[in-house]
N, C-alpha and C positions, 0 to 999 in steps of 0.2 A: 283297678282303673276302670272309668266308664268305656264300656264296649263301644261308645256314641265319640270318644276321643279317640282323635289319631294322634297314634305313638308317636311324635317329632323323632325320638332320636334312630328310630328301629325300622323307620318306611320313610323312601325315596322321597323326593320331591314328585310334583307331579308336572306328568309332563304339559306345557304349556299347548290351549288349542293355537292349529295354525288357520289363521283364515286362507279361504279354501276355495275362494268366489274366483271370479276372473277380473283382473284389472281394469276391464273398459266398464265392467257391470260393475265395478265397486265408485269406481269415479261417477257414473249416472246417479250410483243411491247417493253421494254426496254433494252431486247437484240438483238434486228433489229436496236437499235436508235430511237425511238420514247419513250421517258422520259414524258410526259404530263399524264400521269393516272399514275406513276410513283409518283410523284413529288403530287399531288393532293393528293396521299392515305396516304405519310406522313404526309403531313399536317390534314388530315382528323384525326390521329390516336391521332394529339395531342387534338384534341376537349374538352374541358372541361366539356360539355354535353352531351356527348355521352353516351347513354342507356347500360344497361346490353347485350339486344340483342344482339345487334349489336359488342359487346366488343368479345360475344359466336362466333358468326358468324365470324368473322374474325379470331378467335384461329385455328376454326375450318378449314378455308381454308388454314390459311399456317403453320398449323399441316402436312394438306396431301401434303405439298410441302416443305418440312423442306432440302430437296437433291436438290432443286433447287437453295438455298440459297449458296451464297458462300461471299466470303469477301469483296467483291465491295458491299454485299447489308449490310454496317454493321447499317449504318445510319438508314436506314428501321426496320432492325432487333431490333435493340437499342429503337426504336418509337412503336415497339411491344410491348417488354419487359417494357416498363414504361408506360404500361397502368395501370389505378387505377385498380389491382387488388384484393390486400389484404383487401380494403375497402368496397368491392362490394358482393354481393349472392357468395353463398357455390356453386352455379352454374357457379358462372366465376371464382372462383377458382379453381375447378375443376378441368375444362376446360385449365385453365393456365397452373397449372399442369401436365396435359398431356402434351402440348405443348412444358414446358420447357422437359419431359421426350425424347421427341422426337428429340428437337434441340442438346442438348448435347449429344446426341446417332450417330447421325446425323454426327454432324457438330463440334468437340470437337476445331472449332475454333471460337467458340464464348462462351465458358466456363467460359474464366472470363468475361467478360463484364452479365452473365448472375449472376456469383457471386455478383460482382459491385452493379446488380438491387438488389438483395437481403440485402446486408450489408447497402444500402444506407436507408433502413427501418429500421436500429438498435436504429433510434434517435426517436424520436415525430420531426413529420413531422410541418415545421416554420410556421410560421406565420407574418402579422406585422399589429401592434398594431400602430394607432393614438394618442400621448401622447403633448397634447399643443401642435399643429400643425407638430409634429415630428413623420414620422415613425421608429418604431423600430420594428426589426426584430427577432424574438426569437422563444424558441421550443414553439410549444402547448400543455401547462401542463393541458388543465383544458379536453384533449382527452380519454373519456371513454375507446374509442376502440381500444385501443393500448396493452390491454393483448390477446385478439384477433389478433393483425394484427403482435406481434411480433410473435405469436404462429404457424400462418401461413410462416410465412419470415423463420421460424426454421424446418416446415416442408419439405417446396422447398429447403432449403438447404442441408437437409439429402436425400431427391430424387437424388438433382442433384449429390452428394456423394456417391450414389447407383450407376447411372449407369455407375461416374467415378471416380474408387477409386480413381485418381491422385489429387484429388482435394483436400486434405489437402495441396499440394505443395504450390497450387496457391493460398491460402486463405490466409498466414497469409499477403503476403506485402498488400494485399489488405485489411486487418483491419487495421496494421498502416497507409495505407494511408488514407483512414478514420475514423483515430480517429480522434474525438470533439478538436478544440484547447481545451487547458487548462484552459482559460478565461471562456469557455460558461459557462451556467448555471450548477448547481447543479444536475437537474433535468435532460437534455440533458447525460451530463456525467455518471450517472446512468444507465439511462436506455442504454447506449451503454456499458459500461460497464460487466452490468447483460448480456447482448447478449453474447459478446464476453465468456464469465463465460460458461454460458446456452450451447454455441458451446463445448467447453472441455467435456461435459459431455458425449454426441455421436462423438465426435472425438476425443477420449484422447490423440490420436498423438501429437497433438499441443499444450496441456497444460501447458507444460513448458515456450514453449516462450511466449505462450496468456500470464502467468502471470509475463513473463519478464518483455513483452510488459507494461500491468497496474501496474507493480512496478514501471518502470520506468520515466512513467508519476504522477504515485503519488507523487515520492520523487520530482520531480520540482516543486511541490505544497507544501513538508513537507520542505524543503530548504529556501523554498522564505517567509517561515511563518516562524522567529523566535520566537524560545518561549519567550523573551523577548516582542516582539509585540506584542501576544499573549496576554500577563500577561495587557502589557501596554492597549490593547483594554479594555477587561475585565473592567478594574481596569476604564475607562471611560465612562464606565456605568452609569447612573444614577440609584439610585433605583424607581424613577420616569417613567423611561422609562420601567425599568423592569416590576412594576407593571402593566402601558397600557399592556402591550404585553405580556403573561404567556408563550407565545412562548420564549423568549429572555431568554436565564440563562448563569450564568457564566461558567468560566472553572472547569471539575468535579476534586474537590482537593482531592485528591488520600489521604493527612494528616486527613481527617472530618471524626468524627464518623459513618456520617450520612449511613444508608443502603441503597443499590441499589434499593430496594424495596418502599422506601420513596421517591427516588427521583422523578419529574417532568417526566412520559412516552419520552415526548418530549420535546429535548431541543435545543435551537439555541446559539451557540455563537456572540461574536460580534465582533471579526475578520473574514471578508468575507473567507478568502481563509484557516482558520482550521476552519471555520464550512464547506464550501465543502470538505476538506481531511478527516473529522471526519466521511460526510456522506459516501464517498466511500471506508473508512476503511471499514462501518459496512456492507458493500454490499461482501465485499471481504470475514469478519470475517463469516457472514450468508453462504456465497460459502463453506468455509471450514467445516465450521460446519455440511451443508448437506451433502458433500460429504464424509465425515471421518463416519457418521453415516445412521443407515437403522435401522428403526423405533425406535429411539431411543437408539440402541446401539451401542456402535464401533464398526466398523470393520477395523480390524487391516491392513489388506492388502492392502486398500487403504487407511486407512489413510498413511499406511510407503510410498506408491506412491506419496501422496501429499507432504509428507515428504522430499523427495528424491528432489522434481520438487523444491518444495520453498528453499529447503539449496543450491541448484546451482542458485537460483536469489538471495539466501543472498550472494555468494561467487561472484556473478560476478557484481551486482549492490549496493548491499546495503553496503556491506562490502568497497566496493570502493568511497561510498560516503560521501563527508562531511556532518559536519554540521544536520547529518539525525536524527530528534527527535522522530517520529511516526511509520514511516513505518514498521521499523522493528518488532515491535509487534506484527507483523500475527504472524511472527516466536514465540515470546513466548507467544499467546494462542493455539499455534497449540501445540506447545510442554507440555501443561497444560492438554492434553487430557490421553497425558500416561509416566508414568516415564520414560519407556525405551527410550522417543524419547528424553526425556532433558536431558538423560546423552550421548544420543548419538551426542547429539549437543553438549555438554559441550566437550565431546570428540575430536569433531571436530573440535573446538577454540582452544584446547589445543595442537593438530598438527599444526594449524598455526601455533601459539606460537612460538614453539619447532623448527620449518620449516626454518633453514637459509638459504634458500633458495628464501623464499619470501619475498618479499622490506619490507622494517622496519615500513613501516607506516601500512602495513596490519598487523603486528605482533602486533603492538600497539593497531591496531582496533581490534584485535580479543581479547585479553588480557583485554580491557575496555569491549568488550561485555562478557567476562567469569565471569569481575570481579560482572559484573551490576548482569547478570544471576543468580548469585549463590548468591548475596547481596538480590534480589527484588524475586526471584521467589518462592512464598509460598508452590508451590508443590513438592519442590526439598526439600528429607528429610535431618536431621542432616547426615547421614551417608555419605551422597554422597558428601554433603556441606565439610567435616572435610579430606575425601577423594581427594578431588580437592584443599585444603590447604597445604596438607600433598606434592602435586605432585609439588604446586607453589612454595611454600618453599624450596623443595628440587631444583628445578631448581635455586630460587634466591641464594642459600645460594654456590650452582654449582659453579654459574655466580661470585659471591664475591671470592671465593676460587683462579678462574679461574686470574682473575685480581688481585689479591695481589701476585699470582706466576708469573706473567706475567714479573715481573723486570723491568715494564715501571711506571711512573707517574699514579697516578689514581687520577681525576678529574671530577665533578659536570659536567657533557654533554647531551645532550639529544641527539642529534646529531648523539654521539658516542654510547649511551645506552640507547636511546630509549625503544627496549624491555623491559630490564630490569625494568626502572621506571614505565611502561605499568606493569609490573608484579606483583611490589610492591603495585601499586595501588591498583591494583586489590585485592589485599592479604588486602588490610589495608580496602578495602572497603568494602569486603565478613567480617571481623570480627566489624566493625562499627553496619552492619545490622543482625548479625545473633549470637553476643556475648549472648544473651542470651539463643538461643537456644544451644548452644554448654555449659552453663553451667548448664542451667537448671533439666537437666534428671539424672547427677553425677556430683555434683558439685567436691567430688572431683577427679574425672576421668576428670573432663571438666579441668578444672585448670592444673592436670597432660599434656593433649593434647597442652595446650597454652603455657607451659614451654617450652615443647618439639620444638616447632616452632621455639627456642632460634630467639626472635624478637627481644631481644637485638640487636644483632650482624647485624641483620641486618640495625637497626637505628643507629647503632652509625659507620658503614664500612665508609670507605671512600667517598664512593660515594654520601654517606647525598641524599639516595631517601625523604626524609622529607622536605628537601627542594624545592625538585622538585612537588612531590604529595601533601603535605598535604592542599592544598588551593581548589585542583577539590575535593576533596571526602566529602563535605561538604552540598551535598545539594537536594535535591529530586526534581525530574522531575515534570513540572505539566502537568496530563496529560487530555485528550480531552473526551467530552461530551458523547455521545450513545455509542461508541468504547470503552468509559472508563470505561463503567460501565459493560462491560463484564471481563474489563483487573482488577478491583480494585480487587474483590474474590480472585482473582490469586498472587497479591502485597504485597510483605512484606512491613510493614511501619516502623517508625523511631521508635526503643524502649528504654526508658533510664534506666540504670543500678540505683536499688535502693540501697542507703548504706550498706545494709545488704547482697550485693553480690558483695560490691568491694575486690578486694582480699587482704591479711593479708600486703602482704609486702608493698601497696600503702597507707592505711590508715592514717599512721602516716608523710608521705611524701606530704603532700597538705599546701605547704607554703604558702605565701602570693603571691599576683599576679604581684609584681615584679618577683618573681622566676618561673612564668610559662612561656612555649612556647608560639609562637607566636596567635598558632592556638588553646591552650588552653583558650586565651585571647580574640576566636573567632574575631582575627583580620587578615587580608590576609598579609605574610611575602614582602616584599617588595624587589622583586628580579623578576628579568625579563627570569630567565629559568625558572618559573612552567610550568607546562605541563598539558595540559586539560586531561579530562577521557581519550578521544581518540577522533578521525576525524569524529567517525559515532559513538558515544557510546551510551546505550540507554538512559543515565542522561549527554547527551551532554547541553550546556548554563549554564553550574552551574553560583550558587550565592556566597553568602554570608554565611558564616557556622552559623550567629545568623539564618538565613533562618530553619533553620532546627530544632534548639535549642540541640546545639552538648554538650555534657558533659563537664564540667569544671573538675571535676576530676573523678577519678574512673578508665575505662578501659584504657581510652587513656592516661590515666598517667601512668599507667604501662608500655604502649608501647613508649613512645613519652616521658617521663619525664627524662632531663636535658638534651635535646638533642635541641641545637639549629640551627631556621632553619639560621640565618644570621647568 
């Protein structure tokens, strides 16, 4: 071998010069034109071995030159700022800290990109993995020191907030530009997530759209997941697989006696994309729960803030979206914390309603979520329940009045009466799930109440809503795993009326099952204008009314009986 050749395999690498000048003299020779210690100190800064020392020592020199910095040096500045800090001694972060205190003081044109450095630590930092000769690329779940380093990314971020209040402006396009796609992991999406959450707490400015923002990433996740897939995943389970895996459980069936308390701590579904929605429901539900509470008790005033922020992302996303089975349930656990805020919602859906002013489809979503509200939520009492029928009634029965004076044809339309059938639904749905409690406590006060409703008149109008409605109100949501099981306490479930509480005038009226309706025959009518709950209802995908095991006789023959839907 030439003596003039270096042995590659037998001698080290060598070690790389470090430039050695001082930072305010190396910026002078770069603005004379000489870029060569310039250009060297970049590259030096990306070093992946580079010591603490030395990390110290460099903060330090262009700490005391932070006013020589201007926007030609952003490239440099950016090679600064993504040095491993948050990883390193309580010494270089420190040290960092100052630094950034100094540049944003400084220099408020580097503010965001110092943001940037900070949000771009909201994830677990990637990694990639060797899999059968494949790299793959993903977060690093199995990172101890990630409640440390997010703990620090949260403190630079409240410094640099300090010394410029404008920085809630600039922060939020810069979280939606780095949110996680929707694909990545479970774990990725979390932990940015909880950041994003974690930031509202010291910058409540932004809270509203932070949980725009993660609403509306959720529901592209609750959308693309029907609860039919759902069921269908589940339902292709093995119990074989189940048993390997105690992690694997099915979907939490909201109908099971079984108590939250019994169930499995943790549990995995087996559709990928509702067990990720499930896991960042409970990240959201855990958000609100700490912040509606201070050691353990409510506090009212912020929780009505929380209040306030979540009914304007019901009103401007969730309320506009199809097809949405999950999301909207922050809203009814939040509302599970104090009456006043469920009848303030209830309130709410009922101006929709009422609102001709707003397009017909939002009236119908509002009207399917009033009907679902006051059918499923266990902490809304009889009074308010009987309350909210008394006002829906009175509107339906408005509406009939209105159109049989009208001198025009009255005809079966959704088109044309949309809300209307939206209303009735709602009315037929609230007394399917809550007939007992309205009889229960006075049977006969309860009975006097349900006269009064004259439900006649309104099954038998022209407009036959029975034809339209009676096919969605048949069937219960299923609902999702860890999230579920905060939501089931809160769930009214299906109850059926025993003989000895059908009322006098039905008893003797249970002909044979030639003479019942279609839906008493728990068969779906065979007509192409039903109309779902609504666009976004909370028991949107219905089934099959045997789903549910709906009465064959009893209440719904009082209301529904000899009324045909064809």
């Amino acid at each position: 071998m030439d003596t003039g050749e270096r042995d590659f395999l037998n001698t080290p690498p060598m070690k790389t010069v470090r430039f050695g000048g001082r930072v305010t003299d190396m910026l002078d020779k770069q603005q004379r034109g000489d870029s060569t210690d310039y250009e060297l100190l970049k590259h030096q800064l990306t070093d992946p071995d580079i010591k603490d020392a030395q990390i110290i020592n460099w903060l330090q020199e262009f700490r005391s030159c932070v006013t020589q910095l201007s926007k030609e040096h952003e490239q440099l500045v950016y090679s600064v700022l993504r040095l491993p800090w948050a990883e390193r001694s309580q010494a270089v972060v420190d040290e960092y800290m100052s630094f950034l205190s100094n540049l944003v003081t400084a220099q408020t044109v580097f503010l965001c990109i110092c943001v940037r450095m900070v949000v771009s630590h909201f994830t677990p930092k990637r990694v990639t993995i060797c899999e059968e000769g494949v790299d793959i690329s993903d977060s690093d779940d199995e990172d101890e020191n990630l409640p440390r380093t997010f703990e620090r990314c949260h403190q630079a971020l409240q410094l640099i907030s300090k010394y410029v209040p404008s920085t809630s402006r600039f922060l939020l396009p810069i979280l939606q530009e780095n949110f996680p796609f929707i694909q990545k992991s479970s774990r990725t999406l979390e932990c940015y997530i909880h950041n994003l959450l974690r930031v509202t707490v010291y910058l409540p400015v932004i809270r509203r759209d932070v949980l725009e923002l993660i609403i509306g990433k959720l529901l592209k996740l609750d959308v693309s997941a029907s609860r039919a897939d759902i069921e269908e995943a589940e339902e292709n389970v093995t119990d074989s697989q189940r048993t390997e895996d105690l992690m694997e459980e099915g979907l939490f069936d909201m109908d099971e006696d079984t108590p939250p308390e019994h169930l499995p701590s943790s549990t995995l579904m087996a559709h990928p994309e509702a067990e990720k929605l499930d896991a960042l429901m409970s990240v959201l539900m855990a958000y609100i729960k700490d912040v509606c509470h201070i050691n353990g008790c409510l506090h009212v005033d912020q929780t009505k803030d929380v209040y306030r922020d979540l009914l304007s992302v019901f009103d401007k996303v969730i309320l506009t979206t199809h097809a949405s089975c999950h999301v909207q349930y922050l809203l009814f656990y939040l509302c599970s914390f104090r009456l006043a805020l469920a009848e303030a919602f209830l309130d709410h859906l009922w101006k929709i309603l009422q609102n001709l002013s707003q397009p017909a489809v939002l009236r119908q979503a509002a009207a399917g979520y009033l009907g679902s509200f006051l059918a499923r939520a266990k902490f809304v009492p009889v009074h308010t329940v009987r309350a909210c029928l008394d006002l829906l009634l009175s509107w339906i029965h408005g509406y009939i009045h209105n159109q049989d004076g009208s001198g025009s044809p009255v005809c079966c339309d959704i088109s044309l009466h949309g809300p209307f059938y939206a209303a009735c639904q709602a009315a037929f749905y609230t007394l399917v799930f809550r007939h007992r409690a309205l009889l229960e406590a006075d049977m006969r006060k309860g009975l006097e109440f349900l006269q009064g409703l004259n439900l006649e008149r309104v099954v038998m109008c022209q407009l036959n809503p029975l034809k339209v409605c009676l096919p969605a109100v048949t069937n219960l949501f299923a609902a999702v795993t860890r999230s579920g099981q905060l939501i089931e306490p809160l769930y009214q479930k299906w109850e059926e009326l025993c003989d000895t509480e059908l009322l006098p005038s039905t008893k003797g009226l249970q002909g044979s099952r030639d003479d019942e309706d279609d839906f008493l025959r728990e068969e779906t009518p065979k007509t192409e204008c039903i109309m779902g709950m609504t666009p976004s209802s909370l028991d949107s995908n219905l089934q099959s009314p045997s789903s549910v095991g709906s009465p064959r006789t009893g209440f719904h023959h009082f209301l529904f009986m000899s009324v045909r839907c064809i």
